[in-house]
N, C-alpha and C positions, 0 to 999 in steps of 0.2 A: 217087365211086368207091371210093375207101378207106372211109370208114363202110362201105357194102355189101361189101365184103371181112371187115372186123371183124367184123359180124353174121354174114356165111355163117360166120366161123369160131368165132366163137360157139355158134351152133346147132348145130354139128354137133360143140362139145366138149363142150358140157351135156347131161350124164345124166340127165333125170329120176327122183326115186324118190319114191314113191306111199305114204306114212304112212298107216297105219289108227288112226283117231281114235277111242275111245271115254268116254264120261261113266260115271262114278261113280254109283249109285245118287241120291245125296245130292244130287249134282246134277243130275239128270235130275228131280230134285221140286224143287229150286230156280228151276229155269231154268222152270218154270211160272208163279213169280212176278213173274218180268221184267216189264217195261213193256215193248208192243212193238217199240218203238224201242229197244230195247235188245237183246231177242229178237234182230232182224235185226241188230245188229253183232256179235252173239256168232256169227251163223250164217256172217256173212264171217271169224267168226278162225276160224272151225273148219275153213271152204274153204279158209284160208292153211295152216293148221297141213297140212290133208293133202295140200296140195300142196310147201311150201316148206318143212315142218318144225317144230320146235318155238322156235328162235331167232326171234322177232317183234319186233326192236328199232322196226320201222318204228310197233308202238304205243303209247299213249299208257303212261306210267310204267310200261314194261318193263323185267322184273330179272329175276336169276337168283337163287333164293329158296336152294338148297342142290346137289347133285348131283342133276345131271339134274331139276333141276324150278325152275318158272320163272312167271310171273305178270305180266300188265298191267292196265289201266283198262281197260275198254269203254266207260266214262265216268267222270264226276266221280264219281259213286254206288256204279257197278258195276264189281265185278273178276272175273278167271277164272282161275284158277291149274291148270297142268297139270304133268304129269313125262313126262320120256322113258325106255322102256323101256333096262335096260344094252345089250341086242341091239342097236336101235333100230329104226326101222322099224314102233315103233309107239307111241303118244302116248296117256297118260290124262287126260281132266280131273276133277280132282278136286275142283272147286269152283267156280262161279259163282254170286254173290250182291253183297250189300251188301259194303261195304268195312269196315265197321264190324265183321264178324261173319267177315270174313277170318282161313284159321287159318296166318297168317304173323306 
């Protein structure tokens, strides 16, 4: 009975807010290169980022690269690095590729 109390109040204090995600030229031709398996977990960070924001500690060697901009693994190979607009409410990625050619 208590958990279902907790959740109803939960839900009903969380504001959802709805990020508009956009790719970088640079990366919108990288991300071509992907290997599919890769593809598809860039496609769930991009479903995280527009829904839950730009903070993604929950992935693999997530950090905070500088102000308002931030970077994880998709895998051992592949990374994505994005920024938050200062407004917010809206998120660029400016990079997804190899790690080796990462510009952090």
């Amino acid at each position: 009975m208590v958990g279902g109390w907790v959740f109803w109040r939960l839900k009903y204090l969380y504001i959802p807010s709805v990020y508009k995600v956009t790719l970088k030229k640079k990366a919108e031709k990288n991300l071509e290169t992907l290997p599919p398996v890769v593809s598809k977990k860039f496609a769930l960070l991009v479903a995280e980022l527009k829904e839950l924001g730009p903070i993604r500690a929950n992935w693999q060697n997530y950090s905070k690269l500088g102000v308002n901009k931030y970077h994880c693994h998709i895998n051992y190979n592949w990374v994505a690095c994005w920024e938050e607009t200062e407004t917010g409410l809206k998120i660029e990625v400016y990079y997804v590729g190899s790690r080796e050619s990462a510009p952090y």
